[in-house]
C-alpha positions as CSV (number, residue, x, y, z in Angstrom):
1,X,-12.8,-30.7,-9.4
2,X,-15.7,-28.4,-10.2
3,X,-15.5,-26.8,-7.5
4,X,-11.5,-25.7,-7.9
5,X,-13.2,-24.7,-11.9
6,X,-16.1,-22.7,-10.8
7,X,-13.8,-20.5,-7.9
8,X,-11.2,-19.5,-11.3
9,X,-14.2,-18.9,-13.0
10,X,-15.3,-16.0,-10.2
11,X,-12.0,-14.8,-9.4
12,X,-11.2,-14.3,-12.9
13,X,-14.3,-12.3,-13.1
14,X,-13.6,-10.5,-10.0
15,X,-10.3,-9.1,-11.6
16,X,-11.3,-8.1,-14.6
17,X,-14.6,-6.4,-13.1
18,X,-11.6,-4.9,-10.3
19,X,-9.5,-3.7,-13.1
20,X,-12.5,-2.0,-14.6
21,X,-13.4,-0.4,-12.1
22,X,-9.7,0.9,-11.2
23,X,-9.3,2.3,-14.5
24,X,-12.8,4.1,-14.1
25,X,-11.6,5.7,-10.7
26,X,-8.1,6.5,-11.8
27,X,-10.1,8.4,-14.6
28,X,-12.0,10.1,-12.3
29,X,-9.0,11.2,-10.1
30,X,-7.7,12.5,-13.3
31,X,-10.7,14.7,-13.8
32,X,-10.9,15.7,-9.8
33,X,-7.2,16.9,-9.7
34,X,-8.0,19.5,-12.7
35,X,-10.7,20.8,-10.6
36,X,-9.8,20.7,-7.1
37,X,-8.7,23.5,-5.1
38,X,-6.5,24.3,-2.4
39,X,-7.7,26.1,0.4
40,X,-5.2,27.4,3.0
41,X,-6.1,28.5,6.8
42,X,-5.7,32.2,7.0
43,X,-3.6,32.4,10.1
């Protein structure tokens, strides 16, 4: 039974450490998009 306690206890960590870091890179998209720009081939 401690072992079925200690694998919720690390996959509940991995979420919330998975959702952290989601919401840092969807920030970072955010900031990326503003700044990006498009290049077209001259043709």
């Amino acid at each position: 039974m401690d072992f079925f306690t200690n694998a919720i206890d690390v996959l509940q960590t991995l979420v919330i450490a998975l959702g952290g870091g989601l919401c840092v890179w969807e920030r970072n998209l955010r900031e990326m998009d503003i700044n990006i720009v498009t290049v077209q081939p001259q043709g």
